[in-house]
TITIMAR-196952 format. One line per 2 residues: number of its first residue (from 1); for each residue x, y, z of C-alpha. Coordinates in steps of 0.02 Angstrom, whole numbers, plus 50000, padded with zeros to 5 digits. Each point is the difference from the previous one (the first is absolute). Example, Ala and Ser with C-alpha at 12.3 -4.5 7.8 and 13.67 -1.06 7.14 Angstrom:
BEGIN
1) 50615 49775 50390 | 50069 50172 49967
END
This chain:
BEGIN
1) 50090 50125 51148 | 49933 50104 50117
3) 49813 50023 49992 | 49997 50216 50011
5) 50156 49995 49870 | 49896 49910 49875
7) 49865 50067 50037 | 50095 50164 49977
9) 50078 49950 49829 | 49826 49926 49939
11) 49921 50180 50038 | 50175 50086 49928
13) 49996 49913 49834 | 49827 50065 49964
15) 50010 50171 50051 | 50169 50039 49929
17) 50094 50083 49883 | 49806 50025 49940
19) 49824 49928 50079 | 49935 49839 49922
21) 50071 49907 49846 | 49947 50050 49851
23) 50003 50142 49908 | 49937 50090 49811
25) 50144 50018 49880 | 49959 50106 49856
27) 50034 49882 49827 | 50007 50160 49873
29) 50122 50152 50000 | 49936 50158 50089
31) 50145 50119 49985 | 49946 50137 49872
33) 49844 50072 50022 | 49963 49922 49808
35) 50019 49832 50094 | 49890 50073 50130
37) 49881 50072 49874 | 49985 49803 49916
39) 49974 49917 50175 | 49880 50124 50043
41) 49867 50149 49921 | 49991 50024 49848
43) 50103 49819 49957 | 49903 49887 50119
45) 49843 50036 49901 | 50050 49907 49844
47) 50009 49811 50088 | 49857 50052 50117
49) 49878 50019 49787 | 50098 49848 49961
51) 49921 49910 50152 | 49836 50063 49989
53) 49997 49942 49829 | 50038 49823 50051
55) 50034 49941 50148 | 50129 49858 49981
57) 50101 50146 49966 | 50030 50028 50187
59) 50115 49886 50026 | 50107 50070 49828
61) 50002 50172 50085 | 50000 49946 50190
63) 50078 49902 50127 | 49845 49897 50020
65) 50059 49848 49937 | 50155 49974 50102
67) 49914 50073 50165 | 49921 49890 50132
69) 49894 50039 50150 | 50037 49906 50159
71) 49854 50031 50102 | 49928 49956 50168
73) 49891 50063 50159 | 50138 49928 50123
75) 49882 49864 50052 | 50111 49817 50005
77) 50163 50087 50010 | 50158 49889 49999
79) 49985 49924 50167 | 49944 50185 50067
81) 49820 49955 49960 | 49882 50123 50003
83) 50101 50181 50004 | 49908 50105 49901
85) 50051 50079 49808 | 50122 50129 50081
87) 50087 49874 50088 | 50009 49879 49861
89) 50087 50136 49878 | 50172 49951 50031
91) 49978 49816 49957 | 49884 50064 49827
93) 50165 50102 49961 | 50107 49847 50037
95) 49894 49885 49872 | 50027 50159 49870
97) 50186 49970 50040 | 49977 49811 49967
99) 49914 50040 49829 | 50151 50128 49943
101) 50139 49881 50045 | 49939 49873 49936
103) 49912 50029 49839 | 50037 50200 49973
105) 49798 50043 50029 | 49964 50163 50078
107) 49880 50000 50148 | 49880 50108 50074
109) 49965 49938 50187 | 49812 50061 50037
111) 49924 49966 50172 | 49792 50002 50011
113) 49915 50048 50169 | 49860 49867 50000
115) 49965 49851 50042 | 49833 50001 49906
117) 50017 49888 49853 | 49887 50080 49898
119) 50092 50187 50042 | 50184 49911 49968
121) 49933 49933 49821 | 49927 50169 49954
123) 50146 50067 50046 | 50132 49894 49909
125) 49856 50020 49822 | 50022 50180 50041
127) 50188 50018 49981 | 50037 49868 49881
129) 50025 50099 49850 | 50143 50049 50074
131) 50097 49840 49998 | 50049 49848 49880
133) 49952 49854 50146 | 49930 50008 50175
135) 50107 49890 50131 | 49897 49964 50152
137) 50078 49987 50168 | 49997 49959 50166
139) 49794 49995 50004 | 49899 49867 50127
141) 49922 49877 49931 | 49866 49950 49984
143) 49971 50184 49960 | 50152 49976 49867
145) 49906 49889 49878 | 49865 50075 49974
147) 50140 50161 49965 | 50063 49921 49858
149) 49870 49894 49922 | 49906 50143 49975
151) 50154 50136 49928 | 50058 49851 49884
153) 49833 49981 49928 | 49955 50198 50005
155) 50172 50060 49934 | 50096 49990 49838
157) 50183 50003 50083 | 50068 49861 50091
159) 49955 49976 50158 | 50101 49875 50141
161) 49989 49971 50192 | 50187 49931 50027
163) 49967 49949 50172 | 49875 49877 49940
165) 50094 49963 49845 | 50169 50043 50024
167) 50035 49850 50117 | 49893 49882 49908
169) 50085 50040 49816 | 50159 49946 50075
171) 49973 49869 50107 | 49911 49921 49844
173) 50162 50020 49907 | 50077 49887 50148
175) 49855 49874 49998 | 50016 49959 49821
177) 50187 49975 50034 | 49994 49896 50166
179) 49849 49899 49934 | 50115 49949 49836
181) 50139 49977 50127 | 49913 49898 50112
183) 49949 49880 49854 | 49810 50043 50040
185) 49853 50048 49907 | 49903 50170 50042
187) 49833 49902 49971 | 50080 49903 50110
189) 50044 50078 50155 | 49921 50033 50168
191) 50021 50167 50083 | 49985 50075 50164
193) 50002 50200 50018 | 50009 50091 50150
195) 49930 50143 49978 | 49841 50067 49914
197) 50007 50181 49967 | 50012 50106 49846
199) 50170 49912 49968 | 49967 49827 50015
201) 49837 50003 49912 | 50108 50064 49861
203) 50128 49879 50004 | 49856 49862 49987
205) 49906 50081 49865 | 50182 49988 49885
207) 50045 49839 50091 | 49827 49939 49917
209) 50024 50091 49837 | 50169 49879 49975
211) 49918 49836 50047 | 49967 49989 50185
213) 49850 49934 50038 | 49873 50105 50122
215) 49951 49835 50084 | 50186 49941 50034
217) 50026 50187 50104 | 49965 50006 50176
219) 50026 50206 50050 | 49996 50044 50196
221) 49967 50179 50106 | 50046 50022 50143
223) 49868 49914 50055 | 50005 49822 49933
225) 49976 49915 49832 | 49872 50111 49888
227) 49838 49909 50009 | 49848 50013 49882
229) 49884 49983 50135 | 50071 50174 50081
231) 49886 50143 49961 | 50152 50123 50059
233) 50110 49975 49818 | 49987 50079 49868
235) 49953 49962 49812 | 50188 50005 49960
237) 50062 49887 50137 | 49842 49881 49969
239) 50096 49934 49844 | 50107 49921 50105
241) 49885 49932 50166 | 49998 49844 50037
243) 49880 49865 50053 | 50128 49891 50094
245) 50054 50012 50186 | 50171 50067 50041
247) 50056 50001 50173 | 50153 50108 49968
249) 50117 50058 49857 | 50118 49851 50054
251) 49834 49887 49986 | 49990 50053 49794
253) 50188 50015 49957 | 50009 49801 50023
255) 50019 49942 49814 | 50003 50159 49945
257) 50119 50042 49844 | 49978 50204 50002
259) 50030 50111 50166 | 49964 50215 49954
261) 50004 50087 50155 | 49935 50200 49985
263) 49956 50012 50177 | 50108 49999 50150
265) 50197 49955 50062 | 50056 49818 50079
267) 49810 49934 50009 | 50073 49814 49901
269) 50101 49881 50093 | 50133 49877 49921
271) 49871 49858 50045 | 49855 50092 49888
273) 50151 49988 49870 | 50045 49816 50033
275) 49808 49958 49965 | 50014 50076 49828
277) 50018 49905 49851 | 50145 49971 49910
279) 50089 50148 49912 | 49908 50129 50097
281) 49970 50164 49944 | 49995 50142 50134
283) 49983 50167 49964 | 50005 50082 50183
285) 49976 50180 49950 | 49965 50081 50132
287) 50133 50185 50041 | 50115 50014 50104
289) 49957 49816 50075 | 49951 49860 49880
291) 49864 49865 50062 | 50174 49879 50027
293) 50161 50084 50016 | 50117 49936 49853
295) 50143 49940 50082 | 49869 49857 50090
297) 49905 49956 49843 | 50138 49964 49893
299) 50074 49878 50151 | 49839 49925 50024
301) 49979 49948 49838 | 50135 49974 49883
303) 49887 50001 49838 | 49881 50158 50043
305) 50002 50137 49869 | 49979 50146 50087
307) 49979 50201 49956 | 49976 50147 50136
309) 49981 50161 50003 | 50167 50065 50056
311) 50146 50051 49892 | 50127 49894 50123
313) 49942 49825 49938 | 49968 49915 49831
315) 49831 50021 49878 | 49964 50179 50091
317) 49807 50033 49927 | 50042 50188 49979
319) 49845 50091 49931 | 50144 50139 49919
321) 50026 49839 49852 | 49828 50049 49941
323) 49909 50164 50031 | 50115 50094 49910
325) 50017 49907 49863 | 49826 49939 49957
327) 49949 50213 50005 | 50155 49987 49883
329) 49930 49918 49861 | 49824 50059 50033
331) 50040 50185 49980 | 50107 49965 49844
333) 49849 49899 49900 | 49869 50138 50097
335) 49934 49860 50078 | 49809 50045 50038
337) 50013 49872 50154 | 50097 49885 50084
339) 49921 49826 49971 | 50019 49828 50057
341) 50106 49960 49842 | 50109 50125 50036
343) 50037 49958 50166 | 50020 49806 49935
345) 50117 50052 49873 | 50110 50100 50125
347) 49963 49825 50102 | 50083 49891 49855
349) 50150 50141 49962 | 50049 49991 50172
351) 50011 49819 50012 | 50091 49978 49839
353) 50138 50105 50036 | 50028 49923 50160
355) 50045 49853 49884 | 50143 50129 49891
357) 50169 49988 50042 | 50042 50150 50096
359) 50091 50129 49966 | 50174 50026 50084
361) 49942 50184 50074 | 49876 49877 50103
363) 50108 49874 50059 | 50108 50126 50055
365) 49894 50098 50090 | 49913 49863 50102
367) 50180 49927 50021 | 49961 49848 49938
369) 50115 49877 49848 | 49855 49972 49888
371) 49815 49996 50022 | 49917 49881 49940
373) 49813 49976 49991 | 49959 49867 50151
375) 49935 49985 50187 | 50111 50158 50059
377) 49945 50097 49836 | 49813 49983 49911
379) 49994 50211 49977 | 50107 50134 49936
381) 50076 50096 50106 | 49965 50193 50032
383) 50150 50049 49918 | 50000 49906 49858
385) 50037 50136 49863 | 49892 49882 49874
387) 49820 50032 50085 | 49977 50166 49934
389) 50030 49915 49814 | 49897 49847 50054
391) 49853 50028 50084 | 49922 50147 49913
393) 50009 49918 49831 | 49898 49878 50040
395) 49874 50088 50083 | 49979 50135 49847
397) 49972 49831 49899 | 49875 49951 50111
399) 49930 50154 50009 | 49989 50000 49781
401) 49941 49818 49991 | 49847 50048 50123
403) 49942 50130 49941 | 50029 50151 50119
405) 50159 50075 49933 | 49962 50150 49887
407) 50189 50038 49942 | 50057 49842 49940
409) 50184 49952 49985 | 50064 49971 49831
411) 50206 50001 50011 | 50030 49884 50155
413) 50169 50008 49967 | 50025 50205 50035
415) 49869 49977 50157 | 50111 49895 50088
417) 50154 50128 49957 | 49886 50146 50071
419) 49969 49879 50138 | 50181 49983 50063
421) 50037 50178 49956 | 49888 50047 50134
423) 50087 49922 50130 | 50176 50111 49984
425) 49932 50139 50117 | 49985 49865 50127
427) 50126 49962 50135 | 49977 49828 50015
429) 50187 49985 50012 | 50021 50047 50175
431) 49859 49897 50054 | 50097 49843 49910
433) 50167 50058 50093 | 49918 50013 50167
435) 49906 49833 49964 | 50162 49932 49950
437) 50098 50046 50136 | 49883 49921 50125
439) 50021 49825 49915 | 50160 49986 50101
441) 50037 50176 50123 | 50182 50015 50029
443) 50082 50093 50144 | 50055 50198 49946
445) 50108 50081 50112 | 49907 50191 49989
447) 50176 50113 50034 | 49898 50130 50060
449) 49870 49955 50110 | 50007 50139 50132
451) 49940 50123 49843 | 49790 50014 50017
453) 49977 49954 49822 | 50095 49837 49979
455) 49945 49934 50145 | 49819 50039 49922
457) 50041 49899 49881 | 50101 49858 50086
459) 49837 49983 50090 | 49898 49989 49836
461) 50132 49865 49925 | 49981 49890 50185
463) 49809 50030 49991 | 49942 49964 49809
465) 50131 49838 50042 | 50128 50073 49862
467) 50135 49961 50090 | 50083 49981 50172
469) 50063 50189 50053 | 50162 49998 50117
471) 50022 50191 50050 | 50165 50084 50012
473) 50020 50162 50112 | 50007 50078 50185
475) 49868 49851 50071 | 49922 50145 50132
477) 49963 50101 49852 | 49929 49848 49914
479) 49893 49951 50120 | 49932 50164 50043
481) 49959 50018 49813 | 49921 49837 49997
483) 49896 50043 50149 | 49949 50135 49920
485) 49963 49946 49808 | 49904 49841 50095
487) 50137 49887 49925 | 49994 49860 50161
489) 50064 49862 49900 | 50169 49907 50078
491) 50129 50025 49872 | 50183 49991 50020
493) 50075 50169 50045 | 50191 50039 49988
495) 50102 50141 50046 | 50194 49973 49910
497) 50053 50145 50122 | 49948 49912 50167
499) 50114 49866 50118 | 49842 49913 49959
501) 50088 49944 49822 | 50160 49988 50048
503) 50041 49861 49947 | 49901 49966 49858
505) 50081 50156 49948 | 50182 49959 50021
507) 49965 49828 49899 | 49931 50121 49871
509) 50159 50106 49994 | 50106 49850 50012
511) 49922 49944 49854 | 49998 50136 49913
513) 50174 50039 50040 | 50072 49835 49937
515) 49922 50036 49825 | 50040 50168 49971
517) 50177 50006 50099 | 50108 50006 49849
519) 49911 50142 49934 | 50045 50117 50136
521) 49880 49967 50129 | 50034 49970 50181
523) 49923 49915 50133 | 49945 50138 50088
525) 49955 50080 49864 | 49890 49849 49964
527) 49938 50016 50191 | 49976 50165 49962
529) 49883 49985 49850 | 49905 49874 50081
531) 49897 50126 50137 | 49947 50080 49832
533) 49825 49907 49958 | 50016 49983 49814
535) 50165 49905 50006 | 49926 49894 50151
537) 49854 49976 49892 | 50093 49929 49865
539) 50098 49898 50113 | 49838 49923 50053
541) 49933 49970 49824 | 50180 49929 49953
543) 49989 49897 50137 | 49849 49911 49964
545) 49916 50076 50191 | 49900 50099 49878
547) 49917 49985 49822 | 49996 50159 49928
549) 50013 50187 50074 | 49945 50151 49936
551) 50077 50186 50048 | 50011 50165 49935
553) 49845 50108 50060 | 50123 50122 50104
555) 50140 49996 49911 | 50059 50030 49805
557) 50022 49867 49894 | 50198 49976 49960
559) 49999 50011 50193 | 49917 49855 50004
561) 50065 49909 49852 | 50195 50027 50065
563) 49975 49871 50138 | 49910 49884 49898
565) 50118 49992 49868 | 50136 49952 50126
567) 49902 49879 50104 | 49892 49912 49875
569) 50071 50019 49815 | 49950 49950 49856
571) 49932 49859 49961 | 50104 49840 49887
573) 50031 50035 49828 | 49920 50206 50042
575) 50134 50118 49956 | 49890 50138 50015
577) 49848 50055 50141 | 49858 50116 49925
579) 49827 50058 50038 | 49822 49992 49932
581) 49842 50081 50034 | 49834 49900 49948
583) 49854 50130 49975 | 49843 49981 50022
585) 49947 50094 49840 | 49821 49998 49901
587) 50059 49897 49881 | 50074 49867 50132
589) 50157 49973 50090 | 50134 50091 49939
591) 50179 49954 50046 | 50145 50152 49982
593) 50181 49959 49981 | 50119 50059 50093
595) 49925 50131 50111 | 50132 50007 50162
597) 50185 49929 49989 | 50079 50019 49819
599) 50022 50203 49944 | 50078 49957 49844
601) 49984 49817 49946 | 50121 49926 49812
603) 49897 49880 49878 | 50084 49863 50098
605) 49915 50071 50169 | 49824 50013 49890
607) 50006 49838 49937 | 50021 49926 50180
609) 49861 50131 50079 | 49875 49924 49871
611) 50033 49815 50025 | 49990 50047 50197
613) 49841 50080 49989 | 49946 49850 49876
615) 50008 49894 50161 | 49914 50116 50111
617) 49860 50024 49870 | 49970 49833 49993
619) 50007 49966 50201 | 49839 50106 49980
621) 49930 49857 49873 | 50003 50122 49832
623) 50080 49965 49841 | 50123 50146 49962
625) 49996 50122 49865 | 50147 50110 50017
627) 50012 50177 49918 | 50197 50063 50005
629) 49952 50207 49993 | 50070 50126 49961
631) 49980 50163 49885 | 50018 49923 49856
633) 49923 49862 49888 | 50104 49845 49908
635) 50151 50107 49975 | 49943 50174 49980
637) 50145 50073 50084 | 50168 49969 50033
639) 50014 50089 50173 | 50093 49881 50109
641) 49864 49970 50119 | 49883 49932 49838
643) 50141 49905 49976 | 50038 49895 50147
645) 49807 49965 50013 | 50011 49932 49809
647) 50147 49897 50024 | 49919 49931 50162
649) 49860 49926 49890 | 50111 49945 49883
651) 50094 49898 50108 | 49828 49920 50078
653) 49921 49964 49836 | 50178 49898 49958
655) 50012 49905 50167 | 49809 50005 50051
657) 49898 49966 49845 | 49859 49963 50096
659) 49978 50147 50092 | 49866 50134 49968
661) 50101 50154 50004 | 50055 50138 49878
663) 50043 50167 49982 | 50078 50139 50014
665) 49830 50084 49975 | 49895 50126 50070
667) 49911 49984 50134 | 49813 50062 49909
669) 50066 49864 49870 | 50004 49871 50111
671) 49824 50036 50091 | 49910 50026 49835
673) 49996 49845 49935 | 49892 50053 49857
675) 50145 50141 49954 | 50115 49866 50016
677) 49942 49878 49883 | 49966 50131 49890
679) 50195 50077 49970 | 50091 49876 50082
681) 49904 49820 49965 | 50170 49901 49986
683) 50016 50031 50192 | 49987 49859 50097
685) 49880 50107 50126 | 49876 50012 49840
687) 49856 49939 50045 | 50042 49979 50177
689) 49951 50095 50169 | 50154 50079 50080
691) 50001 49967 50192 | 50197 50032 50036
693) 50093 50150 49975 | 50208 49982 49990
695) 50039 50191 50013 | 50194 50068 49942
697) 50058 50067 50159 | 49922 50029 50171
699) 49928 50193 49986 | 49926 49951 49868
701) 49900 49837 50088 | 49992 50092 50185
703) 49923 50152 49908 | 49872 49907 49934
705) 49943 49899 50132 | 49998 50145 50117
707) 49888 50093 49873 | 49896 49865 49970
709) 49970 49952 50189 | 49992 50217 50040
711) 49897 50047 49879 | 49871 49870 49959
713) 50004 49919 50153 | 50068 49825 49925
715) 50028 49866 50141 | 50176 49960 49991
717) 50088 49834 50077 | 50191 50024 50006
719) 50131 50041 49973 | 50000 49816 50004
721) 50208 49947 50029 | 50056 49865 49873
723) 50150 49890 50003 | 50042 50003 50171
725) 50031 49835 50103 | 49872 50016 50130
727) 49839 50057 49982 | 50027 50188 50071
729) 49885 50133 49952 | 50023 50189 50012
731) 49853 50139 50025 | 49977 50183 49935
733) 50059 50101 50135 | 49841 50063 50055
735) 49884 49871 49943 | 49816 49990 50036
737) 49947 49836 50109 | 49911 49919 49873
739) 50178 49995 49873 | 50078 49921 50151
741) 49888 49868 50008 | 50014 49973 49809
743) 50170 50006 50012 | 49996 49891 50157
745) 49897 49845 49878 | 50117 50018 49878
747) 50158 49980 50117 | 49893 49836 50066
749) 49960 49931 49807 | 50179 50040 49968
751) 50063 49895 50137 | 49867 49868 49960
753) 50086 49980 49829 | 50168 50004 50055
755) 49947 49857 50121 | 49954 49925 49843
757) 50144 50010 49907 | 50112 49935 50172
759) 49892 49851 49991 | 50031 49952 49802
761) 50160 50030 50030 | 50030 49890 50152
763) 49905 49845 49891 | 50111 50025 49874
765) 50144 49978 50098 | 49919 49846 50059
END
């Protein structure tokens, strides 16, 4: 991409719709002036005596204990260094963003102006009644010690650095792992770091705390080995000086069993790596360039275990798979630190669900058969879904069995409920699809790439590697748009109306022709049709010079449909094509049935529109619960549209026993689970959490979604086409960049399992 585009985009993301990325939400009602009158004078005064009274009762009346303060003075900065505490604001409202994600904690992102050590703990002492733990960030060391050894031991909330112990918490998880992989011992093995600031004496201190011992480390600057003998070192890097003679980093990696790298990219050479010992560890951590680039180290040597820092290769050490979590479970027990068993704890919860199998929803979106714990997998993955119900358990224990946690659990059971029920606001979703989608990127024909905004995001799709855009249009048009968006990527460019295409035009329309003749198309109608982009589209999808296309932005959607009905079809054994939405609701993805193509489907047509969307439910890795709605509840009515949606159910609970679906029922029904097991607990959604929606006819289901996306601002994904041969997607006329690029990953996982199901097919017929 071009440099001023991104740069553009960078700046455009954070200034618009509004500046930064967080805001307040209120939590409480405010529209009656009663409300009012509670939230504020004379109301407020009641929790205010309540406090004053006793003081735990803060976080009873308060958002104290679910608030954190990510704080810095801007002084070690990403790799900005030292920018100052204005500067550093948009990365302290980034790590807030993290910490909502991730574990549903609110963040307030507070920026000191001093370097002064003594001013920037006064300062943080000052305000710390106002939150329920302190995250420090982005502070020099060794100015950054001294920072938190002193506000753990002065205050009575917990208290973390993540850059020093972020990095270490989870590359510990990975040691642990690799060490039982590599059939070693931790008392065992010898360790070079390179590296020896705030981050790597971390990683030694936990290193040590599991077994490593100090005199087995050797830890370099960027100066040499650390030597005891060197007055220049401080008291935490004197742990780990040595008394030997080390020429080079090469010079101590000979026999060595461990290799961390926190320092800078490509400084380790395949022969450093061919001196190791057997089984080597390396842990080249070092963003964007690791110490050894991955592709040499694993063909150097064939029996290295090896993690990085970057989300493109296996074991990423990704500080997100702790920080959040680990303020998690202290805020819950109202942790009055964060202490070393803590961390440990989050250490041993990390490692042992590395050893789990793993959920579907993972595979899935990492495109991968089945992890398995091994050499290309010794941590969890970001988006494992399980984290959030893992990790903060076992630090809350941790917390209770040491001694610091003043709200102990009791019910672990319901914690872990309240755990995953935090995640539904959470669109981890798209972040799967996206992921999933770059496994294997597909080539989508974009219909109309001379329109600004899906070339925007045909650009996006080539840039974040989502797929392979080839761009349909007037090619001056295209490129001047490209010029202009900073799009200076070569991608294939075709224009059906041009001489240019002739001829892969007319083998279109012969095509074309010869399957649709007897049904009262001519050739030159079929030559004819094929200068129209949509049908030449298809004809490339159907033709296997494309994977997938997506259209619709300009035009209205039976427009679009019309040719791809005729071209494409439906798929074998489909006798019917429908539409679903998934919705990115706070209570998780929500899929909505059928939102675009049927007005007016029968109980047959239901029945078929909820095994279809079935499938597409579980392409996303989620188990189905399906909720057949409609106005009425288990034969309340006998309107004909009640009706058809009862006999729909009927006929799935005869041929589809195993099935979670039911219905008809109303829609509150069927989102209330506690209403529903109370009237209706025969239901086979009792008990259950709805996440698919089978509406009666398509007013009803395009109402809602529309509403829902309008009026609450719900992310939708969708319409989402099912049943159709090829893996063709259609847009919302009108649709906003970032929809097209959802849509775009779903046209490219859609292909991917198609693919899939070409393959099982061909080795059956073998």
């Amino acid at each position: 991409m071009h440099k001023d585009s991104k740069r553009r985009e960078a700046l455009l993301y954070h200034a618009k719709p509004t500046p930064g990325k967080i805001k307040v939400v209120p939590t409480k009602k405010y529209a009656t002036q009663r409300d009012l009158s509670l939230a504020y004078s004379p109301g407020v005064a009641e929790p205010c005596l309540e406090i004053a009274k006793d003081i735990n009762n803060v976080y009873k009346y308060t958002a104290k204990g679910n608030l954190v303060a990510v704080i810095s003075n801007g002084t070690a900065v990403l790799g900005l260094g030292d920018i100052g505490p204005e500067a550093s604001k948009p990365v302290m409202e980034g790590k807030g963003l993290l910490f909502k994600i991730f574990a549903d904690i609110d963040v307030f992102d507070i920026e000191v102006d001093t370097k002064d050590v003594e001013a920037f703990i006064a300062t943080v002492k000052n305000i710390a009644p106002t939150f329920g733990g302190i995250n420090l960030e982005d502070i020099k060391a060794p100015e950054s010690f001294e920072i938190e050894r002193r506000l753990v031991e002065e205050l009575n909330i917990p208290v973390m650095h993540d850059d020093q112990h972020g990095t270490a918490i989870i590359s510990s998880a990975a040691l642990l792992n690799a060490v039982e992989l590599a059939g070693k011992k931790m008392e065992e093995v010898k360790m070079v770091i390179s590296g020896a600031g705030s981050a790597a004496i971390a990683c030694a201190n936990l290193y040590v705390s599991f077994g490593v011992k100090e005199e087995n480390v050797v830890m370099f600057n960027s100066k040499g080995a650390l030597r005891k003998d060197d007055p220049a070192i401080s008291d935490n890097q004197r742990r780990y000086a040595t008394d030997k003679n080390y020429d080079s980093l090469g010079d101590a990696m000979v026999g060595a069993d461990v290799f961390v790298g926190l320092s800078t990219g490509d400084i380790v050479t395949p022969e450093m790596l061919v001196s190791m010992a057997e089984n080597p560890i390396v842990f080249a951590m070092a963003n964007p360039n690791p110490e050894i680039k991955y592709d040499i180290a694993i063909k150097t040597r064939k029996d290295i275990i090896m993690a990085t820092g970057r989300s493109d290769h296996p074991n990423q050490v990704n500080n997100v798979l702790g920080f959040p979590y680990i303020f998690r479970g202290a805020l819950d027990v109202r942790a009055t630190k964060i202490n070393e068993e803590m961390k440990k704890a989050a250490v041993v919860a990390l490692a042992e669900l590395a050893k789990e199998s793993v959920p579907e929803q993972v595979n899935i979106a990492y495109g991968e058969t089945k992890l398995n714990f091994g050499t290309d997998y010794i941590i969890p993955k970001p988006f494992d879904p399980r984290l959030i119900a893992k990790v903060p358990p076992a630090v809350a224990r941790a917390a209770m069995e040491s001694g610091v946690a003043l709200n102990p659990i009791t019910d672990w059971e319901k914690y872990e409920e309240e755990l995953l029920e935090r995640m539904g606001s959470d669109n981890k979703m798209v972040r799967l699809l996206t992921n999933r989608a770059k496994t294997d990127p597909k080539r989508i024909v974009f219909a109309e790439a001379d329109q600004l905004d899906v070339l925007k995001a045909a650009q996006i799709v080539y840039e974040e590697g989502i797929g392979h855009p080839i761009l349909l249009g007037r090619k001056e048009d295209i490129l001047e748009l490209k010029e202009e968006i900073g799009f200076d990527a070569e991608v294939p460019i075709f224009d059906p109306k041009t001489k240019e295409e002739d001829q892969r035009r007319m083998e279109y329309a012969e095509i074309y022709w010869k399957g649709r003749q007897r049904r009262g198309i001519s050739l030159l109608d079929a030559q004819k049709w094929m200068r129209e982009r949509n049908y030449f589209a298809a004809m490339m999808v159907n033709q296997g010079d494309a994977d997938a296309m997506v259209s619709g932005y300009s035009r209205s959607y039976p427009s679009v449909v019309k040719p791809l009905m005729q071209l494409v079809g439906k798929a074998p054994g489909i006798s019917l094509i429908a539409s679903t939405n998934m919705m990115m609701t706070n209570r998780g993805p929500m899929f909505l049935s059928d939102t675009a193509i049927n007005p007016n489907p029968s109980a047959d047509d239901l029945a078929k529109i909820a095994l279809m969307t079935e499938k597409t439910v579980r392409m996303f890795g989620m188990e189905p619960v399906i909720a057949m709605v409609s106005f009425s509840n288990f034969g309340s009515s006998n309107y004909e549209s009640a009706n058809k949606v009862r006999e729909a159910v009927a006929y799935l609970h005869s041929y589809y026993p195993n099935l979670i679906v039911d219905g008809e029922i109303q829609t509150d029904f069927a989102l209330n689970p506690e209403m529903l097991q109370k009237k209706f607990p025969f239901s086979k959604l009792a008990g259950k959490k709805v996440n698919t929606l089978i509406f009666p006819n398509l007013e009803a289901a395009n109402i809602t979604y529309k509403l829902l996306k309008e009026l609450y601002k719900v992310d939708s994904i969708g319409p989402i086409v099912m049943g159709m041969d090829k893996p063709v997607h259609i847009f919302q006329l009108g649709a906003s960049v970032e929809e097209m690029v959802n849509m775009s990953a779903v046209a490219v996982v859609d292909a991917q399992e198609k693919s899939k199901r070409l393959k099982n097919f061909d080795v059956k017929l073998e």
